[in-house]
PyMOL commands that place a pseudoatom at each C-alpha (Angstrom):
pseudoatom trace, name=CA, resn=UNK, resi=1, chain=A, elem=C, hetatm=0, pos=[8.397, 16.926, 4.207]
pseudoatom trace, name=CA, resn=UNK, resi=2, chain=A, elem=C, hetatm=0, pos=[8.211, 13.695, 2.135]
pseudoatom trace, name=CA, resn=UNK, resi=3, chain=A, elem=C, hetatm=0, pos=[5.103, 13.299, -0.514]
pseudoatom trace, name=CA, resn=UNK, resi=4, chain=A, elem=C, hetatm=0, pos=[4.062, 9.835, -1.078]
pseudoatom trace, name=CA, resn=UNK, resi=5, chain=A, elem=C, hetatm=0, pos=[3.228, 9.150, -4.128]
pseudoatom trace, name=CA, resn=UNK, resi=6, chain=A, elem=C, hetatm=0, pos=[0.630, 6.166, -5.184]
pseudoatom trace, name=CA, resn=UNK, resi=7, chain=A, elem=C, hetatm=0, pos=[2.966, 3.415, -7.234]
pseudoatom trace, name=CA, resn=UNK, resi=8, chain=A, elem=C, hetatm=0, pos=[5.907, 5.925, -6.890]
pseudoatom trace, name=CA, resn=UNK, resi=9, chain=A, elem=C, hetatm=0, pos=[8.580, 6.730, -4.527]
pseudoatom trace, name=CA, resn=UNK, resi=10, chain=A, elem=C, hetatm=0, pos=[8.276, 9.657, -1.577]
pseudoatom trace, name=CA, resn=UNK, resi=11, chain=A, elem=C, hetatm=0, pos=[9.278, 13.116, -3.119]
pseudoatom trace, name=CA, resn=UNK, resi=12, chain=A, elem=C, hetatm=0, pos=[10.684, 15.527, -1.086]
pseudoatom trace, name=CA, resn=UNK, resi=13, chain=A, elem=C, hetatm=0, pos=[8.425, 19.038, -1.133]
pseudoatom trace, name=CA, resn=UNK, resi=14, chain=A, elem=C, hetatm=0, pos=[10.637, 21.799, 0.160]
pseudoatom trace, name=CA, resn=UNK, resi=15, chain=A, elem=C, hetatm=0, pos=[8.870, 24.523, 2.273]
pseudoatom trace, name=CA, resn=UNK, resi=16, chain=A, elem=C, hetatm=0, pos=[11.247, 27.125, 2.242]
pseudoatom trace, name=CA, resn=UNK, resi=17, chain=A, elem=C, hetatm=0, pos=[14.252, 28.119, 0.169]
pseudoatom trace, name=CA, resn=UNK, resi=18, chain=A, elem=C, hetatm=0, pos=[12.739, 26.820, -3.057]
pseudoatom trace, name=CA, resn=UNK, resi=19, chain=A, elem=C, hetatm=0, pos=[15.006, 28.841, -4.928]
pseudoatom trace, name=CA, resn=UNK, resi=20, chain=A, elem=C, hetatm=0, pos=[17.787, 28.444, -3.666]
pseudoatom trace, name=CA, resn=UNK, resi=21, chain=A, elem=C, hetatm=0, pos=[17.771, 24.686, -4.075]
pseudoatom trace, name=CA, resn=UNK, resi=22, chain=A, elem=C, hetatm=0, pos=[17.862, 22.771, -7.278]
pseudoatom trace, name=CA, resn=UNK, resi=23, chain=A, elem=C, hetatm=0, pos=[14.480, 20.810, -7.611]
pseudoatom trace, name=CA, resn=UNK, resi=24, chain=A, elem=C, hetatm=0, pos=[12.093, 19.270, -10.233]
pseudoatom trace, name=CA, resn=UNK, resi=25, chain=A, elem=C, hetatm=0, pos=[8.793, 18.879, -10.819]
pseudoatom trace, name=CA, resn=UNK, resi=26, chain=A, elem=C, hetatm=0, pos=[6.531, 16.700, -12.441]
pseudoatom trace, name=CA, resn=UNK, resi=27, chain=A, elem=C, hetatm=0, pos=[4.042, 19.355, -13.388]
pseudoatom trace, name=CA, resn=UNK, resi=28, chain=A, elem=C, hetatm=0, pos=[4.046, 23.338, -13.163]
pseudoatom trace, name=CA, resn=UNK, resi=29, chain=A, elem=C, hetatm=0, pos=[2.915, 24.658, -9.789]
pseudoatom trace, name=CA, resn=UNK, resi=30, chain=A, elem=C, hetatm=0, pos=[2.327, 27.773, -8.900]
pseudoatom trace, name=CA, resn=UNK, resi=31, chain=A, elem=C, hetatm=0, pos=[4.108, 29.159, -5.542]
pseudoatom trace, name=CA, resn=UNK, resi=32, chain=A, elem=C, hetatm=0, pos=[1.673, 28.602, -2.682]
pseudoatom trace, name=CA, resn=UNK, resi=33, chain=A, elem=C, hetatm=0, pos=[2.019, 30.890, 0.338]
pseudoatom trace, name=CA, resn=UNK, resi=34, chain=A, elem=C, hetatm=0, pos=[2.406, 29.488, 3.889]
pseudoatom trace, name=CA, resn=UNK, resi=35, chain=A, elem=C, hetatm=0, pos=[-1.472, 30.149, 5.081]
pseudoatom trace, name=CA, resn=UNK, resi=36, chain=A, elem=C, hetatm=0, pos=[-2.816, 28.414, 1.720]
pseudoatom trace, name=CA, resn=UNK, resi=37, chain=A, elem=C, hetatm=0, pos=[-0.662, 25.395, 3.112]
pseudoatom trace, name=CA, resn=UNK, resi=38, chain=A, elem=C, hetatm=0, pos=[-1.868, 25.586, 6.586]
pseudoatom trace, name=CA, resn=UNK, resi=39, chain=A, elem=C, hetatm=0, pos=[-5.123, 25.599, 5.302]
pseudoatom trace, name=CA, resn=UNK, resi=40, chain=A, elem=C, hetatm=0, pos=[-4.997, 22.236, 3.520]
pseudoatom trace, name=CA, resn=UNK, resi=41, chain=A, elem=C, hetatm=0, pos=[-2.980, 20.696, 6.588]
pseudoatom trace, name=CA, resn=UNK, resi=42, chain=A, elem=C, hetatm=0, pos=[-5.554, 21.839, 8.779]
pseudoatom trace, name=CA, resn=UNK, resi=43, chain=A, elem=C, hetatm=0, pos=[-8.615, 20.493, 6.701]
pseudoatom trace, name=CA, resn=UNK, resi=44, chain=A, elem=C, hetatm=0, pos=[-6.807, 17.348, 6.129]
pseudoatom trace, name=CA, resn=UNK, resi=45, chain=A, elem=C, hetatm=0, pos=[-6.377, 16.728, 9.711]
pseudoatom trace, name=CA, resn=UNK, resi=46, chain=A, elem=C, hetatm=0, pos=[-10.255, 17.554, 10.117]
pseudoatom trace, name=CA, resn=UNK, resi=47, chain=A, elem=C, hetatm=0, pos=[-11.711, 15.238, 7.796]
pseudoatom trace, name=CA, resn=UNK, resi=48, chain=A, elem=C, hetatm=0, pos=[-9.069, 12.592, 9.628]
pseudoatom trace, name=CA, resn=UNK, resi=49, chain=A, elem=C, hetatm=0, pos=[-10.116, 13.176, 12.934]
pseudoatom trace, name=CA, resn=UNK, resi=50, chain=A, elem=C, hetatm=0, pos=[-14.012, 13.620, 12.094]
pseudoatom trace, name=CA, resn=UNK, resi=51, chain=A, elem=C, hetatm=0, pos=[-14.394, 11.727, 9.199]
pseudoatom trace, name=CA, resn=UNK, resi=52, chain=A, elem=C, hetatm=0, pos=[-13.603, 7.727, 8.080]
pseudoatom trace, name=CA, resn=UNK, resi=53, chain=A, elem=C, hetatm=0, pos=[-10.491, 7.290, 10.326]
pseudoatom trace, name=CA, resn=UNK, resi=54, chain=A, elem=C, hetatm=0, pos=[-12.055, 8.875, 13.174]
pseudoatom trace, name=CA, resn=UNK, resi=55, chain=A, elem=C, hetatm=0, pos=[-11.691, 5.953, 15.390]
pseudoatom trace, name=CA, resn=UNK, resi=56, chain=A, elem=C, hetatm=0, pos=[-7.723, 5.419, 14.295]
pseudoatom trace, name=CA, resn=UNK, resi=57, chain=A, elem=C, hetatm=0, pos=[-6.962, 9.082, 14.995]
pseudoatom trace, name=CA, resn=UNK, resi=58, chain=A, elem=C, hetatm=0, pos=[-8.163, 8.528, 18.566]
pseudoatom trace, name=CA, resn=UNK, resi=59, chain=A, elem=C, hetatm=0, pos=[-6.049, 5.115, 18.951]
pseudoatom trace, name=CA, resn=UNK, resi=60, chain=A, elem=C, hetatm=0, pos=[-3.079, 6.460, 17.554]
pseudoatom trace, name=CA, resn=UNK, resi=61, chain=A, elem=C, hetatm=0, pos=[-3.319, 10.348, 19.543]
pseudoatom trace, name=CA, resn=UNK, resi=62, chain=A, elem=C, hetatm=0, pos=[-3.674, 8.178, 22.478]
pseudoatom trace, name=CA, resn=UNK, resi=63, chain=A, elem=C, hetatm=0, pos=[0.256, 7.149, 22.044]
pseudoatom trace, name=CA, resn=UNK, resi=64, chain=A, elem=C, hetatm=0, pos=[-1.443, 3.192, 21.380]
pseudoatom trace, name=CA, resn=UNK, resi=65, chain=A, elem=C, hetatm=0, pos=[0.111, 0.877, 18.405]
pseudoatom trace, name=CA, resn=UNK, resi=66, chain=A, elem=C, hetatm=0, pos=[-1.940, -0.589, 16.261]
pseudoatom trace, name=CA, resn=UNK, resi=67, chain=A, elem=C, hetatm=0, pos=[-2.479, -4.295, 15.659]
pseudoatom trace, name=CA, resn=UNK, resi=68, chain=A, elem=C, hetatm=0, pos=[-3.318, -5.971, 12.733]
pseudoatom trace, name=CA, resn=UNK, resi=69, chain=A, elem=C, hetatm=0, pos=[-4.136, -9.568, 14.389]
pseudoatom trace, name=CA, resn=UNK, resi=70, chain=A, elem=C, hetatm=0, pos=[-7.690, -11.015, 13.781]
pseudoatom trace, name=CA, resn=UNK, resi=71, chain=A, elem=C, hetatm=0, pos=[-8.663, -10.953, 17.381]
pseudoatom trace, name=CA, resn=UNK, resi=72, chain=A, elem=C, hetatm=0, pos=[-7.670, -6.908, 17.152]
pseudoatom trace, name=CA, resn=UNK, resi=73, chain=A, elem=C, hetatm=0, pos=[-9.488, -6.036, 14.545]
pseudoatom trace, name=CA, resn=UNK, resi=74, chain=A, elem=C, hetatm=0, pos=[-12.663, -7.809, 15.943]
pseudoatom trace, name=CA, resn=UNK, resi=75, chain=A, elem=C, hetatm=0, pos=[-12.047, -6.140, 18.859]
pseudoatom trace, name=CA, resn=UNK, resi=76, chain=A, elem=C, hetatm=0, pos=[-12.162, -2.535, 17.355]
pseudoatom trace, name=CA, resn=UNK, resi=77, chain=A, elem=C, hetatm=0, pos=[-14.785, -3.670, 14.902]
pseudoatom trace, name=CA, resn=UNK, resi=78, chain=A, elem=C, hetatm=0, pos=[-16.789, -4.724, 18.137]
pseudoatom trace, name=CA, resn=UNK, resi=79, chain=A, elem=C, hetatm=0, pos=[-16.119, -1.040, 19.762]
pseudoatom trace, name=CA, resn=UNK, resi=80, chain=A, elem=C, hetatm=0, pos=[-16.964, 0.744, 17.113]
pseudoatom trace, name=CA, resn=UNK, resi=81, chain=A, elem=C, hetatm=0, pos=[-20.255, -0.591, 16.440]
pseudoatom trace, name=CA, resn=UNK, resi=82, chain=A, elem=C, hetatm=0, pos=[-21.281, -0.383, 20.480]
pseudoatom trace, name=CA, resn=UNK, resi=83, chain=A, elem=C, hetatm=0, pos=[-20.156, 2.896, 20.698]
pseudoatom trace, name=CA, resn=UNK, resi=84, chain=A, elem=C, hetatm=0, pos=[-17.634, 1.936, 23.527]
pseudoatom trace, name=CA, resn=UNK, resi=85, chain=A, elem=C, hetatm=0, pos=[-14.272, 2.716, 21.715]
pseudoatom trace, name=CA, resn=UNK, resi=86, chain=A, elem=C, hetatm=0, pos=[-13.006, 4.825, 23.873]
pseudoatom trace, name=CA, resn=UNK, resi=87, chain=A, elem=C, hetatm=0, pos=[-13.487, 2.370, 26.754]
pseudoatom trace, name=CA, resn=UNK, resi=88, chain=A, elem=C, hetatm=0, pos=[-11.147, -0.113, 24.707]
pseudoatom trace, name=CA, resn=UNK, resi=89, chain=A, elem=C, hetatm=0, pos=[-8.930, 2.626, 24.453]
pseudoatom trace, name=CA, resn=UNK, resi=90, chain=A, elem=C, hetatm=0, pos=[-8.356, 3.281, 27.749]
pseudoatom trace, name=CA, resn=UNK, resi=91, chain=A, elem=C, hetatm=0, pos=[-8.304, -1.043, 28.912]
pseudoatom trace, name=CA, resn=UNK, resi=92, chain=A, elem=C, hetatm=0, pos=[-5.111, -0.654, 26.336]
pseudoatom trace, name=CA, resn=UNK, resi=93, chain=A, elem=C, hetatm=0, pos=[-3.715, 2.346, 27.101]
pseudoatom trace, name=CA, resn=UNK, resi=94, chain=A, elem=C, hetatm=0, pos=[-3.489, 0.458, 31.130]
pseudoatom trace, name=CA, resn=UNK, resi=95, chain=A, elem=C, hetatm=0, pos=[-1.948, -2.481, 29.563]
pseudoatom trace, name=CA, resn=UNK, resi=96, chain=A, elem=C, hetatm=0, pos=[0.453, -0.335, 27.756]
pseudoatom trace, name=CA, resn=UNK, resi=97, chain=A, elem=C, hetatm=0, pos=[1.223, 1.678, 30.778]
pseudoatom trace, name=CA, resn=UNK, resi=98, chain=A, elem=C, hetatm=0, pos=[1.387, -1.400, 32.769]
pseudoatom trace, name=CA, resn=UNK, resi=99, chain=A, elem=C, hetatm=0, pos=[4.064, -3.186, 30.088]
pseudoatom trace, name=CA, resn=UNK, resi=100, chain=A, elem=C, hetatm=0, pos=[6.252, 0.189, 29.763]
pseudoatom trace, name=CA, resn=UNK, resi=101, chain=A, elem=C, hetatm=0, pos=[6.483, 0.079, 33.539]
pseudoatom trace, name=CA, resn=UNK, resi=102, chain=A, elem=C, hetatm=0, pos=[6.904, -3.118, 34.070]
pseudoatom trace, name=CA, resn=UNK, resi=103, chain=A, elem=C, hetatm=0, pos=[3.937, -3.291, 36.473]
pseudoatom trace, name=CA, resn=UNK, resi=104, chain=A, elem=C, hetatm=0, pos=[2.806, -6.808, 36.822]
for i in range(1, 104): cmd.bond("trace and resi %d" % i, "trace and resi %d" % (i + 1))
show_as sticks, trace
zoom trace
């Protein structure tokens, strides 16, 4: 797993076999068992999917890529505030079926 760093590079964090490998660190950390680490994953992927990025946890789960294009944005902007996201979800998730199959 690769940690990303603000202003920095990624840094690899090793899950298993710690001691085995060579490794540095940047400050001392205690060893952290496997459930304390599930924990955090889990409560970071909460507060994504029910908290500020709500809305691009349900575009990206539904397999859609994002654009960054003005008319986009105003688009999800638009959805968001009329509460009809998911219907824009599903319009693109047709066009992108349509496109991968070549269905015109």
């Amino acid at each position: 797993m690769m940690v990303h760093v603000p202003g920095g590079a990624p840094i690899q964090a090793g899950l298993s076999s710690v001691r085995g490998k060579p490794h540095f660190e940047f400050y001392p950390v205690q060893e952290t068992s496997l459930q304390e680490i599930l924990t955090v994953l889990d409560a970071v992927d909460d507060w994504l999917e029910n908290g500020p990025a709500e809305f691009g946890m349900l575009w990206v789960g539904a397999g859609l890529d994002v654009a960054f294009d003005s008319d986009s944005v105003r688009d999800y902007n638009d959805a968001m505030d009329s509460d009809t996201f998911e219907e824009l979800i599903e319009r693109w998730a047709y066009f992108s079926d349509q496109a991968a199959n070549m269905d015109w």
